[in-house]
Biopython code that builds the backbone (N, CA, C, O; Angstrom):
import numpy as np
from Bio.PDB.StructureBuilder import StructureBuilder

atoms = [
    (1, "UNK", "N", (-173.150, -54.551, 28.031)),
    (1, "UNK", "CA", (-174.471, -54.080, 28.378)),
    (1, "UNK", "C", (-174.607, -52.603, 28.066)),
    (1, "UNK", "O", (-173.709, -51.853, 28.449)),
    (2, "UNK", "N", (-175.487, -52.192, 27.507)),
    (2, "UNK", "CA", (-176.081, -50.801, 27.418)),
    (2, "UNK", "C", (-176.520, -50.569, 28.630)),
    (2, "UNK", "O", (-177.598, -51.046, 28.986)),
    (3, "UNK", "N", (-175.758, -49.795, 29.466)),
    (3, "UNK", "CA", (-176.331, -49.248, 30.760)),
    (3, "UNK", "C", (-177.134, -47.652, 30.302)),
    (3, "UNK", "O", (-176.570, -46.942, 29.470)),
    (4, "UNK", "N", (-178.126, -47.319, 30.770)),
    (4, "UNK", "CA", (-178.990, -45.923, 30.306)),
    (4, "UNK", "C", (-177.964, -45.156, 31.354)),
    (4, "UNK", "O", (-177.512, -45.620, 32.401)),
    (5, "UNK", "N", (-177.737, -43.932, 30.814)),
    (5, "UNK", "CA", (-177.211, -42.665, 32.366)),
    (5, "UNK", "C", (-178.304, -42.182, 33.098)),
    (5, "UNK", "O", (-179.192, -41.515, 32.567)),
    (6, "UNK", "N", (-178.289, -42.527, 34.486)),
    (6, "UNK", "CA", (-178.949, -41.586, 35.424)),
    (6, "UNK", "C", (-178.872, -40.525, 35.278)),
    (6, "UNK", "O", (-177.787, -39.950, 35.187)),
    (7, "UNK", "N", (-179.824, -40.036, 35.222)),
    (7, "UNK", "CA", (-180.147, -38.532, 35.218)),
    (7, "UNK", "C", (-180.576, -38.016, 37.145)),
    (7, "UNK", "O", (-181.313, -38.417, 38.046)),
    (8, "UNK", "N", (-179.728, -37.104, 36.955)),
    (8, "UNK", "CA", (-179.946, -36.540, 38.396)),
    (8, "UNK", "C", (-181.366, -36.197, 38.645)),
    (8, "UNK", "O", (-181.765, -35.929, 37.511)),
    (9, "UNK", "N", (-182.113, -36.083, 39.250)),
    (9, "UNK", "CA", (-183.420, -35.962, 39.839)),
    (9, "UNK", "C", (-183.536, -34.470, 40.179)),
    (9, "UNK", "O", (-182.931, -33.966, 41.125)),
    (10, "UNK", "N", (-184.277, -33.854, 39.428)),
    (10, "UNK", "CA", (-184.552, -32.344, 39.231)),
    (10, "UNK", "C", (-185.182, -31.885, 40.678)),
    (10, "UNK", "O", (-185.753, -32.729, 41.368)),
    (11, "UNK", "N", (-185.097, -30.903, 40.994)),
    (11, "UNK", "CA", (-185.315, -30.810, 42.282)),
    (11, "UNK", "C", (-186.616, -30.492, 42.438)),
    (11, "UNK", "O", (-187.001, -30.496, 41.269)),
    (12, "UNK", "N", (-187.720, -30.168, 43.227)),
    (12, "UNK", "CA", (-188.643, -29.931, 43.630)),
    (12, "UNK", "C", (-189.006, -28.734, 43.847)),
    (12, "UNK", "O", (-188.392, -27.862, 44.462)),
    (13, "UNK", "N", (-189.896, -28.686, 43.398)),
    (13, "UNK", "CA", (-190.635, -27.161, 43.092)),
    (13, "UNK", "C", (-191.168, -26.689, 44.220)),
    (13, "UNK", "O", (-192.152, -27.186, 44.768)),
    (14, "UNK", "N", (-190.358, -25.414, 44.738)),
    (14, "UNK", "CA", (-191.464, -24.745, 45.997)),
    (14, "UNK", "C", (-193.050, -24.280, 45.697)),
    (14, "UNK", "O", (-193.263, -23.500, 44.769)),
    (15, "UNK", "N", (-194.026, -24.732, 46.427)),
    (15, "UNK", "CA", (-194.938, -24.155, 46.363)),
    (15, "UNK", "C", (-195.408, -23.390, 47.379)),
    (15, "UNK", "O", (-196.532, -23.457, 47.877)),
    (16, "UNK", "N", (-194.065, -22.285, 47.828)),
    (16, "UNK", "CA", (-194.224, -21.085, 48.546)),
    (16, "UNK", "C", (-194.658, -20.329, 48.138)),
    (16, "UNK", "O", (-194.983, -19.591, 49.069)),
    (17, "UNK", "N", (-195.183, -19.576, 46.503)),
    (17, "UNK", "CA", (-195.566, -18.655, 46.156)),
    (17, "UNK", "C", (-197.004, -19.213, 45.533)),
    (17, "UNK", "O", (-197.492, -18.640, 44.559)),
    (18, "UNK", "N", (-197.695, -20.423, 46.175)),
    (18, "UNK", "CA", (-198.812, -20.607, 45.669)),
    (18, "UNK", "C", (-199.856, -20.675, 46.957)),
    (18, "UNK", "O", (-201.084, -20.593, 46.913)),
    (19, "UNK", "N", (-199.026, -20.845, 48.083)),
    (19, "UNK", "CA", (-199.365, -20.629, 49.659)),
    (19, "UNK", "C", (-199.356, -19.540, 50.135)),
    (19, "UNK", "O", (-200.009, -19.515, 51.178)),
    (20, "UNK", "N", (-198.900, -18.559, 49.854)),
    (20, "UNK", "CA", (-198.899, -17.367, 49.929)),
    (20, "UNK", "C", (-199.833, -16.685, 49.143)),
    (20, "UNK", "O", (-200.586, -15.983, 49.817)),
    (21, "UNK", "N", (-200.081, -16.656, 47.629)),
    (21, "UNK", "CA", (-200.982, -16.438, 46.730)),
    (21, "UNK", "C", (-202.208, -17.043, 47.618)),
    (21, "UNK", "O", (-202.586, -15.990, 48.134)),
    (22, "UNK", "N", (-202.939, -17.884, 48.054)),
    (22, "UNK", "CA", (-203.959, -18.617, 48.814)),
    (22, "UNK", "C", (-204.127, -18.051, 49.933)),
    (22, "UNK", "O", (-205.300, -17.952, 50.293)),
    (23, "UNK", "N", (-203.017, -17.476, 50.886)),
    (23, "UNK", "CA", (-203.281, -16.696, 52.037)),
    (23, "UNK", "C", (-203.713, -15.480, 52.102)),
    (23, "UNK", "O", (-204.558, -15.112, 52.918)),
    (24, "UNK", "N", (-203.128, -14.685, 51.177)),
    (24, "UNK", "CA", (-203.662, -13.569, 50.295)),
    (24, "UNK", "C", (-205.367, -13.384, 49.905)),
    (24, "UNK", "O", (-206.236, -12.578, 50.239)),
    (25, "UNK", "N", (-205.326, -14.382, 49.170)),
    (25, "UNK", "CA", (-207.175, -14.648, 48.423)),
    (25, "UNK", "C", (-207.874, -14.517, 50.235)),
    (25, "UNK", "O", (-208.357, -13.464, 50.651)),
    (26, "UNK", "N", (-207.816, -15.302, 50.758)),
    (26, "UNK", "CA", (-208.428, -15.922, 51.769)),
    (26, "UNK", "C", (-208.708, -14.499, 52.587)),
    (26, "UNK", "O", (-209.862, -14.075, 52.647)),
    (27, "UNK", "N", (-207.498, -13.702, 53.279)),
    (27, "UNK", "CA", (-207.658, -12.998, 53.588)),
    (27, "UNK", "C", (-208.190, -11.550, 52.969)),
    (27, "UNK", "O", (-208.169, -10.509, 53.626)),
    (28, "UNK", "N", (-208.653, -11.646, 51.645)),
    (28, "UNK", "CA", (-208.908, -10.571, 50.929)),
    (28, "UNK", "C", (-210.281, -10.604, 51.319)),
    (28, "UNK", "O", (-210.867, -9.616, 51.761)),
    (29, "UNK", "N", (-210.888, -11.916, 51.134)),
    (29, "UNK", "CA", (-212.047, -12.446, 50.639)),
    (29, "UNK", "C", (-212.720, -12.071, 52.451)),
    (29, "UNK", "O", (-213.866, -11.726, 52.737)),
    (30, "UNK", "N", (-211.743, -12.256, 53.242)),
    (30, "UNK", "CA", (-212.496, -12.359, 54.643)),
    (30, "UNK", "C", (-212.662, -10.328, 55.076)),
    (30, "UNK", "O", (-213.485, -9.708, 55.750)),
    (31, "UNK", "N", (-211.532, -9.927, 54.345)),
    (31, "UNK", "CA", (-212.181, -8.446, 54.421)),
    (31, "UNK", "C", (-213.071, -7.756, 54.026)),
    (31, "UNK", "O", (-213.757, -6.907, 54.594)),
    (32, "UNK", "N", (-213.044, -8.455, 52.172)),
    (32, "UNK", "CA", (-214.500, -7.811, 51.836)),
    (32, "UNK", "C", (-215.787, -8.559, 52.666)),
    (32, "UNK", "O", (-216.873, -7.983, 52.744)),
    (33, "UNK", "N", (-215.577, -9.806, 53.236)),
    (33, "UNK", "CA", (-217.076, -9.875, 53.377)),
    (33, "UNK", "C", (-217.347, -9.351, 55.201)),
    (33, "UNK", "O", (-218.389, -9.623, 55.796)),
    (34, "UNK", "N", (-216.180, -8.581, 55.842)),
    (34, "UNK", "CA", (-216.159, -7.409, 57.338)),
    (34, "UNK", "C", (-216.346, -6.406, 57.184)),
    (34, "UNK", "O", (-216.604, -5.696, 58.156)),
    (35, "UNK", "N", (-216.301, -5.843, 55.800)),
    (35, "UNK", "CA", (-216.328, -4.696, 54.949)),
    (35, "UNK", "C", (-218.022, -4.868, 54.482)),
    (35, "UNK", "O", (-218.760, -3.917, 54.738)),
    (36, "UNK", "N", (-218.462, -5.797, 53.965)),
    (36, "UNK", "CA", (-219.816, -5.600, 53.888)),
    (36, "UNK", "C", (-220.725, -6.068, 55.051)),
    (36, "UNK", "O", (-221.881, -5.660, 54.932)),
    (37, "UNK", "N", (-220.542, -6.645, 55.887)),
    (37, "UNK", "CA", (-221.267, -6.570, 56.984)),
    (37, "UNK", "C", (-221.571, -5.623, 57.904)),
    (37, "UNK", "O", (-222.556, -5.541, 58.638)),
    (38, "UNK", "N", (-220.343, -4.706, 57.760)),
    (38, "UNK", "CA", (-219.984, -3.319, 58.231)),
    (38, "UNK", "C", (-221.093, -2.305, 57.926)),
    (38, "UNK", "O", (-221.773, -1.570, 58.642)),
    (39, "UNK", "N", (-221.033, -2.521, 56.666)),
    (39, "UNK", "CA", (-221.957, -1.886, 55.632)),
    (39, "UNK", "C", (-223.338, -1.874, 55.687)),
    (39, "UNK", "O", (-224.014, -0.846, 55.647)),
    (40, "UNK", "N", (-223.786, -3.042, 55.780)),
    (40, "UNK", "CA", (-224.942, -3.568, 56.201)),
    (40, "UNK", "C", (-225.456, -3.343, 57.912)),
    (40, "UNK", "O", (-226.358, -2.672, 58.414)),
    (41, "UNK", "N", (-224.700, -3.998, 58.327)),
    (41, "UNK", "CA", (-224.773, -3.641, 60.122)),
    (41, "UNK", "C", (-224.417, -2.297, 61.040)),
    (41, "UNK", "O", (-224.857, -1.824, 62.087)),
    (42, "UNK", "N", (-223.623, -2.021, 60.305)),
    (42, "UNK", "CA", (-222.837, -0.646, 60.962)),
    (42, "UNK", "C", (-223.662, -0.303, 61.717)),
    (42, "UNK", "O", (-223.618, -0.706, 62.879)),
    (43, "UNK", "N", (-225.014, 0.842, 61.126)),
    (43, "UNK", "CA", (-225.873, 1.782, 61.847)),
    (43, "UNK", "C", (-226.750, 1.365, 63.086)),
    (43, "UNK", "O", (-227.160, 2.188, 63.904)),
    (44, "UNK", "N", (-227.018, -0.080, 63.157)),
    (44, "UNK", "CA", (-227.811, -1.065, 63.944)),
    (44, "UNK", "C", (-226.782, -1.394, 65.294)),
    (44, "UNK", "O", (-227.233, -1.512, 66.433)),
    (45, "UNK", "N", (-225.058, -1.542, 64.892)),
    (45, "UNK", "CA", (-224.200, -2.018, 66.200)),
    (45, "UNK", "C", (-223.999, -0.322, 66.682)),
    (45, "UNK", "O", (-224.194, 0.019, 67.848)),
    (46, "UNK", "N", (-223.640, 0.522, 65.748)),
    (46, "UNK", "CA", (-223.455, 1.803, 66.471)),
    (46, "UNK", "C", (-224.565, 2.312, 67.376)),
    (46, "UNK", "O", (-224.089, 2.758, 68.420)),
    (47, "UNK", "N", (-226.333, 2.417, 67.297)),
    (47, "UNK", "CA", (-226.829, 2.724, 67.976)),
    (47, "UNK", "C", (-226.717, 1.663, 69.048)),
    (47, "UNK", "O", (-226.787, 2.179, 70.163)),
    (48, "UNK", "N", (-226.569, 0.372, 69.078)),
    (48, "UNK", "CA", (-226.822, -0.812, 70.106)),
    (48, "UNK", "C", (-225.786, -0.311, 71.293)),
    (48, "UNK", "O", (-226.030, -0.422, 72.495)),
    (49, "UNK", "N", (-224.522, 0.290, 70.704)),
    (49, "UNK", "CA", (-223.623, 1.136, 71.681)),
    (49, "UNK", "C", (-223.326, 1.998, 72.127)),
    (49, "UNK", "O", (-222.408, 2.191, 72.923)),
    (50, "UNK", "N", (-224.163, 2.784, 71.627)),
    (50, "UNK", "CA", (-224.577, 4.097, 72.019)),
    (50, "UNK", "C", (-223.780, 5.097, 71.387)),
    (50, "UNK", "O", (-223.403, 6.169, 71.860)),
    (51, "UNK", "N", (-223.578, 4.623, 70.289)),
    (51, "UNK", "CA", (-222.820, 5.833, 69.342)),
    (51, "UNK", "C", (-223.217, 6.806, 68.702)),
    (51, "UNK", "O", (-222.386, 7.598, 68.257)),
    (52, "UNK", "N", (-224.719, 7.017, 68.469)),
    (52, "UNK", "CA", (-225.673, 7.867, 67.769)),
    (52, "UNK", "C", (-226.127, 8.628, 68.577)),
    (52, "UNK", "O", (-226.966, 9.462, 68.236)),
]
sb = StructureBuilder()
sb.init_structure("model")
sb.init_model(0)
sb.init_chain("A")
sb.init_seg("    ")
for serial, (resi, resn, name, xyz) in enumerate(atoms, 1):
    if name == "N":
        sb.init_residue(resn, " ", resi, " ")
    sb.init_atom(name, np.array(xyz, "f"), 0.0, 1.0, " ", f" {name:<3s}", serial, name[0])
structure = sb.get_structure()
């Protein structure tokens, strides 16, 4: 019989640096848009607290 050789089973690819890359985006994305609300709102929450 022609038996084929097993080939060992290549191991599995971390996708730690694509979960991390994604946590990154996410949190970038959630600063710029605290960063423009900031921007936008700032002068309206500062007087509401009596900062002006």
């Amino acid at each position: 019989m022609n038996e084929m050789p097993v080939s060992p089973e290549q191991p599995k690819k971390s996708n730690t640096g694509i979960i991390i890359a994604v946590v990154v985006v996410v949190l970038l994305c959630c600063c710029c848009v605290g960063l423009g609300l900031a921007w936008q709102f700032g002068d309206q929450i500062m007087q509401s607290l009596g900062g002006f």
